[in-house]
C-alpha positions in Angstrom: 42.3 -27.5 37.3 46.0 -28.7 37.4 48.0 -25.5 37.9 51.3 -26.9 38.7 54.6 -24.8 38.1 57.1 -26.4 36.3 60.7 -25.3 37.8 62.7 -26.2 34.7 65.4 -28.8 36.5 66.2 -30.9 33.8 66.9 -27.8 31.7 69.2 -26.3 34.8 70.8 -29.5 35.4 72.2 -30.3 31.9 73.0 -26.3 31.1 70.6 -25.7 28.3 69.8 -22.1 29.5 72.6 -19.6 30.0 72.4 -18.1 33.0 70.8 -15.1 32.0 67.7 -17.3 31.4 68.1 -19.2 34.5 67.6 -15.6 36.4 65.2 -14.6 34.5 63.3 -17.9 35.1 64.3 -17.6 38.1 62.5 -13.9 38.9 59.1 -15.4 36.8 58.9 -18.0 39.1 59.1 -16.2 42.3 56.8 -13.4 40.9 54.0 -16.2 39.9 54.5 -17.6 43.4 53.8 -14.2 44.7 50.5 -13.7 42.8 52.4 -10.9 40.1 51.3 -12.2 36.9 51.8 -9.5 35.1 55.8 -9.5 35.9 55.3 -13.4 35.8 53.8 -13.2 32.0 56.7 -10.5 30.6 59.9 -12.9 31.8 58.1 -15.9 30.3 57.5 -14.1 27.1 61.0 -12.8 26.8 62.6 -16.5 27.5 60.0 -17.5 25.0 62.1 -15.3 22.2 65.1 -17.5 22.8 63.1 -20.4 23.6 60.0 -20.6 21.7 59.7 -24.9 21.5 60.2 -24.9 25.8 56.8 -26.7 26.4 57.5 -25.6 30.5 57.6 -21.9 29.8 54.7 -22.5 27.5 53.1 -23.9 30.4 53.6 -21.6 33.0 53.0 -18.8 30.8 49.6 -20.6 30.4 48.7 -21.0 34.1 49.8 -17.2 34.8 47.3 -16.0 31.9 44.6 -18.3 33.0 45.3 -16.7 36.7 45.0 -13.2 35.4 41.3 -15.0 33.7 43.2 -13.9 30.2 41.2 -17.2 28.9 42.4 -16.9 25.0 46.2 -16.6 26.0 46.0 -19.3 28.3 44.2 -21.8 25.7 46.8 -20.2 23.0 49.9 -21.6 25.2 48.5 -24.7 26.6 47.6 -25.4 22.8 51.3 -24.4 21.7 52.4 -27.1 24.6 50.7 -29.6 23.1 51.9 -29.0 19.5 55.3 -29.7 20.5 54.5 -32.3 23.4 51.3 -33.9 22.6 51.4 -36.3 25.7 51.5 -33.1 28.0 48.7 -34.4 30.4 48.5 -31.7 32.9 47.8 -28.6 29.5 45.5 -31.2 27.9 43.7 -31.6 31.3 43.6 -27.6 31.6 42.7 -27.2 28.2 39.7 -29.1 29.1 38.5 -27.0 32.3 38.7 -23.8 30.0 36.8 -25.3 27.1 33.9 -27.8 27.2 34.8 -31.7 26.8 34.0 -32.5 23.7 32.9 -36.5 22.6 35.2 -38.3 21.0 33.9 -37.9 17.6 33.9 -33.6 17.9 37.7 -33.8 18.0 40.1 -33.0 15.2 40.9 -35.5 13.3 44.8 -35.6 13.1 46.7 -35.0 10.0 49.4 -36.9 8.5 52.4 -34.4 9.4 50.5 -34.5 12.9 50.5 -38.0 13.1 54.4 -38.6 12.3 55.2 -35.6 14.7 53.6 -37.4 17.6 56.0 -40.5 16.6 58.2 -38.9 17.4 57.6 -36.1 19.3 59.4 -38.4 22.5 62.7 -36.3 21.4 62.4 -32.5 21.0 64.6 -31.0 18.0 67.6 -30.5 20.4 67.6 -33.9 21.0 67.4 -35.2 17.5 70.2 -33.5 16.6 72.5 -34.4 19.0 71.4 -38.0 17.7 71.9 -36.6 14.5 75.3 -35.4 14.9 76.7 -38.7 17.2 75.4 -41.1 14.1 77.4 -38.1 11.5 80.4 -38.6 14.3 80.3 -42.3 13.8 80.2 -42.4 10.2 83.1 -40.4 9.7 84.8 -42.7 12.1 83.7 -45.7 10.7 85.2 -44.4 7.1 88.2 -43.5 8.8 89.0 -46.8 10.2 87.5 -48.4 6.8 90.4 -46.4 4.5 93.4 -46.6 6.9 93.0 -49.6 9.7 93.6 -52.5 7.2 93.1 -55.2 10.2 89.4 -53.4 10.9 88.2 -53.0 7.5 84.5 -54.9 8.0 84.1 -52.7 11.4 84.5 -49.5 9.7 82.2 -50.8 6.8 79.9 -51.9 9.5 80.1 -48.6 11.4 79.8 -46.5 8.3 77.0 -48.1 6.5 74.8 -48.2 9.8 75.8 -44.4 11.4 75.0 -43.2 7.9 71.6 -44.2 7.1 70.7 -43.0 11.1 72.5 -40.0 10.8 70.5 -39.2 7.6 67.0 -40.1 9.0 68.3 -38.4 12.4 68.7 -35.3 10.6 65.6 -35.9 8.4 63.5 -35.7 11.5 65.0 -32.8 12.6 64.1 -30.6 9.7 60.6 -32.5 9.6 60.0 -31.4 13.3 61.4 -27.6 12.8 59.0 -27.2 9.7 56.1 -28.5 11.6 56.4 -26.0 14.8 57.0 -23.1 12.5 54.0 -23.8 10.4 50.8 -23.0 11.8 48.2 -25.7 11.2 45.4 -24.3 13.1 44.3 -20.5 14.2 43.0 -19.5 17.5 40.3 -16.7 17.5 41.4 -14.1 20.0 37.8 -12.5 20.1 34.3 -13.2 18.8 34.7 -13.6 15.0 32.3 -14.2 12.0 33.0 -17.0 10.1 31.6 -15.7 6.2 30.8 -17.8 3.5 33.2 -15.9 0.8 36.6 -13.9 1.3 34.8 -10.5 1.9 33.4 -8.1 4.7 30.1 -8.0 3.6 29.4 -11.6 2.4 26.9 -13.7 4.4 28.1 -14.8 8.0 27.7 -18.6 8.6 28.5 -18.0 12.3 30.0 -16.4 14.9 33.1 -18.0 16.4 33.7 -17.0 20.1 36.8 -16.3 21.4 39.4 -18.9 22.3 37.8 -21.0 19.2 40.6 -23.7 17.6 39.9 -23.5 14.1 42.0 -25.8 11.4 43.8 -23.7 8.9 42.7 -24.6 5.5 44.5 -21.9 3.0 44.9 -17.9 3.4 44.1 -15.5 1.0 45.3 -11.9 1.3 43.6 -10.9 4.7 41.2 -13.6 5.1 42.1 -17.3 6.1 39.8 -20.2 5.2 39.4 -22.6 8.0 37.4 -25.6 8.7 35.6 -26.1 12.3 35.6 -29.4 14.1 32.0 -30.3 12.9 33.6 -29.6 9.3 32.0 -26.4 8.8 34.2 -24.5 6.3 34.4 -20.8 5.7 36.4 -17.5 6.1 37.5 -15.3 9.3 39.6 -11.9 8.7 43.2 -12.3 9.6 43.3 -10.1 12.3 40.8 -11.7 14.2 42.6 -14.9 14.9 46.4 -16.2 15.2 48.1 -19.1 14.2 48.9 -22.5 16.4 
């Protein structure tokens, strides 16, 4: 099983973190390299307040649980890795050491909002929206120069009917990508759990669901959400039994 630390440098390098959260890092880092998960797994889970898309804390967060053999938690953060980076090789490989590989065909089938978020998952939301606001940059130039530089009239048509569109779908994406990491789309069971047939506690039990068991999130209704298992199977699991992905 990969268990790699990730260090963060990219972040550090271009100053995304402020350098409270570079300490803090920091101190999680050295205390997962000295075997003290549980001081490891609170300074992940407080940069995760300010930070909650950062696919590396995710990831670390995950490899301290699964050393403290805290098997849901782990699977709940390498899945939350691969929601916002679904080409995150080393969680997917981990993902598959803590749960049985499963044929091709026993796999989820993705979604359509799943499937557009992977095309473009290859910028994360800060990203998009610096593209976003360069393209909005850009069309206000082009305008500018359009209106008031007579001589360069077709270049600031040319800049402003090209930035704008790209600004527009820029920003588009943006909102798409926020709305899809805020909504869960599948639950996670965080202990055994029966899966009933109807929306009640004493309705027949189709199953029980172990722990650590990715369920897709059909509906909810009041304290009971209706889920569908990866052979289809289709029923209902009390709210506080499971948590969202």
């Amino acid at each position: 099983m990969r268990k790699l630390l990730i260090v963060c440098e990219l972040f550090f390098s271009i100053s995304l973190f402020a350098q409270d959260a570079q300490s803090l890092f920091s101190k999680a880092t050295t205390a997962y390299e000295k075997n003290d998960f549980p001081t490891a797994i609170t300074s992940y889970k407080t940069l995760l307040k300010d930070y909650p898309y950062n696919v590396d804390i995710h990831y670390n967060l995950a490899n301290a649980y699964q050393k403290q053999q805290d098997t849901v938690w782990a699977v709940y953060h390498y899945e939350q890795v691969l929601k916002v980076q679904p080409d995150f090789k080393a969680a997917r490989v981990n993902l598959q050491f803590l749960r049985p590989i499963e044929s091709p065909d026993r796999h989820f089938q993705m979604e359509t909002s799943e499937v557009f978020y992977s095309l473009f998952s290859m910028f994360s939301i800060g990203t998009w929206s610096m593209i976003a606001l360069l393209f909005s940059v850009l069309t206000l130039v082009g305008f500018a120069v359009k209106l008031y530089v007579a001589n360069n009239t077709k270049i600031g048509n040319y800049a402003f009917w090209i930035a704008l569109p790209l600004a527009l779908f820029s920003y588009g994406i943006v909102k798409f990508q926020q709305n899809y990491l805020t909504t869960p789309h599948y639950v996670l069971t965080l202990k055994s759990a029966s899966l009933k047939n109807e929306q009640r506690e004493f309705s027949r039990e189709i199953m029980t669901l172990p722990q650590a068991t990715k369920c897709r999130l059909l509906s909810k209704e009041n304290n009971w959400y209706q889920v569908q298992l990866v052979d289809e199977t289709v029923g209902w699991v009390e709210k506080n039994l499971v948590i969202g992905l």
